[in-house]
N, C-alpha and C positions, 0 to 999 in steps of 0.2 A: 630716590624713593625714601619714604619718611613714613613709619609705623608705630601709631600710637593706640596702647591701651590704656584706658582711663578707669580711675575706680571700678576695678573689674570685682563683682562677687560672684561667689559658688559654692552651694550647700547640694551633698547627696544624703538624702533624708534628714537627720537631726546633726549631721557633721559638717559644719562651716570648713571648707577647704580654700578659698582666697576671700580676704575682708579687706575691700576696697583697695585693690594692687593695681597700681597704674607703671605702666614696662613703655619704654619707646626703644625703639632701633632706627637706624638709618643706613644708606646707603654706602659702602667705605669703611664700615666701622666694625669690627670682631667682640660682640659684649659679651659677656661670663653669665649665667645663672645658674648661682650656684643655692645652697641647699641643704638640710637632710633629706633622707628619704622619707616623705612625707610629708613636706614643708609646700608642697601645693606647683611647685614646678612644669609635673606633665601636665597638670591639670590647664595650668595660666596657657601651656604650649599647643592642647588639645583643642583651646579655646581659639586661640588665633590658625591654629590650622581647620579649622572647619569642623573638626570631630564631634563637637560638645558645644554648645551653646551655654555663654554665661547667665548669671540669675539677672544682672543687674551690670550697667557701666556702658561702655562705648569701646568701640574698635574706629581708627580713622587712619586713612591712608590717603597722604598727602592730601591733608584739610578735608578731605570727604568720607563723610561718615557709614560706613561696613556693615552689613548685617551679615554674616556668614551661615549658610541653611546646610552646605555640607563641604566635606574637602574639596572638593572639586571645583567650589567658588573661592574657597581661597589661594588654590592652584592658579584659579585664570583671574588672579589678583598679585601675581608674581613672590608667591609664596611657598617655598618646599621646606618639608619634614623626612629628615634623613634621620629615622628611625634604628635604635642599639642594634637591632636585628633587621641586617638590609631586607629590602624585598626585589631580590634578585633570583633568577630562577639558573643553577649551575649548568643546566645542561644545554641552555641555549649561550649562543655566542656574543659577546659584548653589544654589538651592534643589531641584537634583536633585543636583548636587555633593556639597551635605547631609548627602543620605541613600542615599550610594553603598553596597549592600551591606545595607541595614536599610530597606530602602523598605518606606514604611508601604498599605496595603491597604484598599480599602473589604471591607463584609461579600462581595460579591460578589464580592471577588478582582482588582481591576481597582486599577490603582495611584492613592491617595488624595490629588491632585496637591492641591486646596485644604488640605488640614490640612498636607503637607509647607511648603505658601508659608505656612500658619499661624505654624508653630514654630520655621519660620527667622527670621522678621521678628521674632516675642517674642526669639528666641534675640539678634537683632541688638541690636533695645533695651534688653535687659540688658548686652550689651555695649558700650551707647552708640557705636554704630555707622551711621550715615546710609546702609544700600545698602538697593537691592531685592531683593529676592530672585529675581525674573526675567531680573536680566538677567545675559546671556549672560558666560561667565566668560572667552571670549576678548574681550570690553573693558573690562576691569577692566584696569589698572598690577597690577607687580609685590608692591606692598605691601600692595592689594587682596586677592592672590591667598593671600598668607600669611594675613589675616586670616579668610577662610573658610576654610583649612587649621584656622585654630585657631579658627573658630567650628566644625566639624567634632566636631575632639574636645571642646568646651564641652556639644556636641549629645548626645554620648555617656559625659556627664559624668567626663571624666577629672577626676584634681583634681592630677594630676603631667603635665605636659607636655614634651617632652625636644625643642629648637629647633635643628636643627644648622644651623651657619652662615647664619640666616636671614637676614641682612644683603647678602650680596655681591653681587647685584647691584641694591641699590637706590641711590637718588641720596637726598642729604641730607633733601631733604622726606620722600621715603617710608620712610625712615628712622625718622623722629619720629614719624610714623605709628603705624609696628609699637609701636616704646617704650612711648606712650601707651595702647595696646591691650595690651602686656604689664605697665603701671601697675595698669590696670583690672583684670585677671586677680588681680594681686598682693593686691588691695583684698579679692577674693570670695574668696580664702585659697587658692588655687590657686596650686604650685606648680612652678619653671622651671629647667628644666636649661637653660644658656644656650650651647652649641659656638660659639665665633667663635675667630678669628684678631684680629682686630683688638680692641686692648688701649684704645684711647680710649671703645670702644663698653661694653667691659667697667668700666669705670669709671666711666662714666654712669651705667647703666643697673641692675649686679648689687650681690649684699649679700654676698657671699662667693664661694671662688675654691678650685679645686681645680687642681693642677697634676698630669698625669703624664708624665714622662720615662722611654723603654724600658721600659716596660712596670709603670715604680713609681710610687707614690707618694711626691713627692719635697717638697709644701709646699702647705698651706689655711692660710686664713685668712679675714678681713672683708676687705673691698676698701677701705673706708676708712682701713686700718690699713699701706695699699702702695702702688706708685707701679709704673706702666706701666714702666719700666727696673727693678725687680724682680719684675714678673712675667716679662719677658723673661728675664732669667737663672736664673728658677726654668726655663721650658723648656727652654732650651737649654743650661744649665748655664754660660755664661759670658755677660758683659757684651755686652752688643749697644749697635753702633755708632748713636749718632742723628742725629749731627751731618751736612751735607752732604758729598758724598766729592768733594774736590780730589785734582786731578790734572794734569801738565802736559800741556797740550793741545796735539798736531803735526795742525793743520789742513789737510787736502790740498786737491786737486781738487774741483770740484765732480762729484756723483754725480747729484742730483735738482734738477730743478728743471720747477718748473710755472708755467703764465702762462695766465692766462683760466680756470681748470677749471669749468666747470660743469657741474651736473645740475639736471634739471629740477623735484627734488621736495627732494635735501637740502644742496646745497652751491653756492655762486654765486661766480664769480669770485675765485677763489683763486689767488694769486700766490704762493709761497715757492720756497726751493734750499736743499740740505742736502750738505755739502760733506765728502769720507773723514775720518774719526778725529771726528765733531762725536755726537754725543748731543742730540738735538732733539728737547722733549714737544711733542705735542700735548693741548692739555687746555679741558675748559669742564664746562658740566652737560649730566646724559643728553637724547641727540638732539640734542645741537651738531652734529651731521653729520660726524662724523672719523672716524666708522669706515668709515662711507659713500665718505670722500673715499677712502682709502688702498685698499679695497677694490677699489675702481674703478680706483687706480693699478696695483693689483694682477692687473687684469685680470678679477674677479670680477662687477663691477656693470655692463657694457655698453661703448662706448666713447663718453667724456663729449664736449662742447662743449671748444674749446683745445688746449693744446701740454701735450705733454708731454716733456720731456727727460733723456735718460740717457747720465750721459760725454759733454756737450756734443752729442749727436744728436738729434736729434729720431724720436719713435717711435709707434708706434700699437698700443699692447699691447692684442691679441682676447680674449686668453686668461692663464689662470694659467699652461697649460703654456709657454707664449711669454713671461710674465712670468718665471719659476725659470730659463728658458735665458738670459733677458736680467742673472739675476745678482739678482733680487727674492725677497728670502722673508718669508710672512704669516704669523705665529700670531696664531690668531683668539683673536674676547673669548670665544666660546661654546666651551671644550672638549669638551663633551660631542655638541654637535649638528656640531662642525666641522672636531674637532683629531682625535680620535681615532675609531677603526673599532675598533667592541667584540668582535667576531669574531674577531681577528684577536690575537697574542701578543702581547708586550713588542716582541721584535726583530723584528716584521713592523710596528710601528708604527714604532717609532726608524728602517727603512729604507728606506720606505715612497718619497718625495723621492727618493733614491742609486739605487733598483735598477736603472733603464737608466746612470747615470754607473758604479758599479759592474762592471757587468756584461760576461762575458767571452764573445764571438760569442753574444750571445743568453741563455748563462745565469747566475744571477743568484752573484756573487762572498760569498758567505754569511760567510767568514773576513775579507774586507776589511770588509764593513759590525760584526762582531763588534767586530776589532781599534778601526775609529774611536767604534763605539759606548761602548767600556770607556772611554775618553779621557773622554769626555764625562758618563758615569754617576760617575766617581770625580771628576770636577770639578763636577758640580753634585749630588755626596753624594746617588744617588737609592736610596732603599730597597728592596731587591725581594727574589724570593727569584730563579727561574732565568730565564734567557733566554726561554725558551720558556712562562711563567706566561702567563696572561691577561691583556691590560692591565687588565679588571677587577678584577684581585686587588690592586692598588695603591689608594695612597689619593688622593681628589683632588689633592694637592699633588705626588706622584710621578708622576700622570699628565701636569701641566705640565710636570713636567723632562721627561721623555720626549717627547713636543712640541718641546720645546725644543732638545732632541738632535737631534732628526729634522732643523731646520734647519738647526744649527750646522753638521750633516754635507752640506751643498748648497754650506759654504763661498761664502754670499752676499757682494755687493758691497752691496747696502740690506736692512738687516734691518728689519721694522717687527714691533713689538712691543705688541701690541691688549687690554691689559690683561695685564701677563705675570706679577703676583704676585699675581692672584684665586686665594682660596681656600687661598695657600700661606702657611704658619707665619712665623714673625719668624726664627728662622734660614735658612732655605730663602730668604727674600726677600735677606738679605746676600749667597748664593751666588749669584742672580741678579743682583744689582747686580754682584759683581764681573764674575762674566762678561763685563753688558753695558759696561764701561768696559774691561774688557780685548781685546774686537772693537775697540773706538775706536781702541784703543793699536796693531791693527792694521788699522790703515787700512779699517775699515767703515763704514758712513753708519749709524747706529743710530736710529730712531725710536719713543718709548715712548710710548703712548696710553692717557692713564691718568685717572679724574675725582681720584685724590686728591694734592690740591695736593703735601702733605706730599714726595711717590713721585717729583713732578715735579723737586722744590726737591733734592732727595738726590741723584741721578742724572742729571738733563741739564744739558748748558750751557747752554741756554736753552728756551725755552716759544715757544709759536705758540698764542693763547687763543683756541678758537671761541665764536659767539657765533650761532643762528641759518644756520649754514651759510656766515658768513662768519668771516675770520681778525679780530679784533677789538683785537688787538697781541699785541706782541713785548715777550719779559722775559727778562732777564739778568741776571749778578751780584748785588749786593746788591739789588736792583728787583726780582728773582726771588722775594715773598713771596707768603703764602697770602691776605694781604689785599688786593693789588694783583689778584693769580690770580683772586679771586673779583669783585672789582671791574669787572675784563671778562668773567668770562663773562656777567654779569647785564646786559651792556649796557652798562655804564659806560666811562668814558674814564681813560686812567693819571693818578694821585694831581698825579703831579708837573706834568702837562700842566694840570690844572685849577687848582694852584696858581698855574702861571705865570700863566694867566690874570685871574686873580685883582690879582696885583702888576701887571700890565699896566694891568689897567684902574683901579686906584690911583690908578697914576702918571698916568694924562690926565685 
């Protein structure tokens, strides 16, 4: 199967979103499209899934030319959209998940639950897959969860699958998982639109590479034929920084400091202090317990076992609201379920935090949160159209700025930062680095929580590695590497500690 789009255009109201992007895919083949957020992506993908209809261009699938009127003709055109956020329901079991929408039927009308466990299990073994198909899809892992997304459309024989950012929040093993499962796809001549941000996975994994910038087509090619700092600057049009970002560091006061923290299911006796102008990761593999821990600092997870201290006091944070007055701000790992309220506009999101600090005898100062807001939308370059849009109308990566806004404007004393470049493009990441070094530069306690070493090594002065819900060491300067990083979170002891031992025991 062979899928071409030709000079595709699309404007919503006065904003041209694709100017004449013509995309082919084929059967066998794993392509890249890659992108900032914003760069017309979902759009060009909305289009060949049936969602949205282009202004202008051609859709043709093998030589015959496509009018698509909704998804569902591009479904029975062998075409699946395995959307960031599955649409999978956790309480039903893998093999009703299946056949959500096409439930098969005995003669007597009553739904034919043995052939449905039939044809998922056949369906599994062609895809060399070890599940059941009973069990429940709320205990499945994340990369479990993708897989039945894409035994789904196998089920419904697509032969083009469009994967957007199906990566972000897995950890390295389930990672390898999906690859291995998008190998096997590749073998039966089924073909992958691959949406990521992240360019090492792109490389791994795809056989060619579509770039669009503002809405054009700006560079393809084979992925063999390119290197990760050339796809970077095919997105964002200039060279992107890789190296780690030095800075003179003015280390203040201490802000945080903890002694004894414990909880009784993810984090045990944890000791650190994190002192104004310092940059300090937290990192290990998923369920080291850091987000648990921070959370809790935050006032969100109970009030833990131990001391907690802020500006040398001792304190007993109940609440988040008690945490934001004490000078703490959270961006969570989940935007979607934690950062933002879908209801709600752009600038009721960005002000959300400020409207009692704002606020004039009661009512809410709508010009001052504007005024801080612009500051903050032209420093972190966020794409939008009007104040008053939907926060839905943004793309995931503009909806992290806007998150991110929302804190900045609380003008925190500890900022903790809970995975703050998910989802977002390679330029959008630079703009969040600088920001977070330019809080340091004013006297903030910054905390980034983040599993990729890389993100660690770039931007803090030093790391704090979990390990099982404890702190497992401490890494700095040149010690500050991806192999030391991983070394502890897997339980292990620092390179150079076991060296010495080593010469020790030599010498007697």
């Amino acid at each position: 199967m062979k899928v071409e789009m030709n000079d595709i255009r699309k404007a919503f109201g006065h904003n041209e979103v694709l100017k004449n992007v013509s995309f082919s895919i084929k059967g066998g083949e794993i392509c890249a499209l890659l992108g900032e957020n914003g760069a017309g992506k979902s759009t060009l993908m909305n289009i060949l899934g049936g969602v949205i209809k282009q202004d202008a261009g051609s859709i043709v699938i093998d030589e015959e030319a496509i009018n698509f009127q909704t998804p569902a003709d591009s479904q029975e055109k062998g075409i699946a959209f395995i959307h960031q956020e599955l649409n999978l329901i956790n309480d039903l079991p893998i093999y009703e998940n299946m056949f959500l929408g096409r439930e098969l039927k005995t003669k007597k009308g009553t739904l034919d639950l043995e052939k449905m466990k039939q044809e998922t299990e056949a369906m599994f073994r062609k895809m060399n897959i070890d599940l059941k198909p009973t069990t429940m899809v709320h205990d499945l892992d994340a990369s479990y969860k993708q897989i039945v997304e894409i035994g789904k459309a196998m089920m419904a024989n697509a032969s083009i699958i469009i994967m957007d950012e199906p990566t972000t929040s897995l950890t390295d093993q389930e990672i390898e998982r999906v690859f291995t499962m998008m190998r096997t796809l590749k073998e039966h001549q089924v073909g992958i639109i691959f949406i990521s941000h992240k360019l090492n996975e792109v490389m791994e994994i795809c056989d060619r590479f579509v770039v669009l910038r503002d809405g054009n087509l700006v560079a393809d090619g084979h992925v063999a034929e390119t290197t990760t700092a050339e796809l970077a600057r095919f997105m964002v049009g200039y060279d992107v920084r890789t190296e780690p970002l030095k800075r003179e560091k003015k280390i203040g006061e201490e802000v945080l400091r903890v002694e004894g923290l414990t909880s009784q299911t993810f984090f045990n006796n944890v000791d650190f202090s994190i002192r104004a102008g310092e940059v300090v990761g937290f990192t290990g593999l998923l369920g080291d317990g850091r987000s648990e821990l921070f959370q809790t600092i935050f006032g969100a997870e109970g009030i833990p076992k131990g001391k907690i201290f802020l500006n040398g006091e001792q304190v007993t944070i109940r609440s988040t609201t008690q945490a934001i007055e004490e000078g703490i701000a959270y961006l969570p790992r989940n935007r979607k379920e934690n950062a933002i309220i879908k209801d709600m506009n752009i600038m009721e999101n960005a002000a959300i935090v400020t409207w009692p600090t704002f606020a004039k005898r009661g009512i809410i100062h709508t010009e001052k949160h504007i005024e801080v807001f612009e500051g903050h939308r032209q420093a972190l370059r966020i794409k939008m159209g009007d104040l008053t849009d939907s926060i839905n109308s943004l793309s995931g990566g503009n909806q992290q700025k806007v998150v991110l806004a929302k804190w900045l404007a609380a003008n925190p004393k500890l900022l903790i930062l809970d995975n703050p470049t998910q989802g977002v493009d390679v330029g959008a990441k630079e703009d969040i680095y600088d920001i977070i070094l330019q809080l340091a530069d004013e006297d903030i306690a910054v905390v980034v929580l983040s599993s990729e070493a890389h993100e660690i090594i770039r931007v803090c002065d030093r790391a704090l590695v979990m390990y099982h819900g404890v702190i497992q060491g401490e890494l700095s300067g040149q010690n500050m590497t991806e192999h030391q990083i991983m070394t502890l979170a897997t339980g292990g002891r620092l390179i150079e500690e076991e060296e010495g031992e080593r010469h020790e025991h030599i010498e007697c």
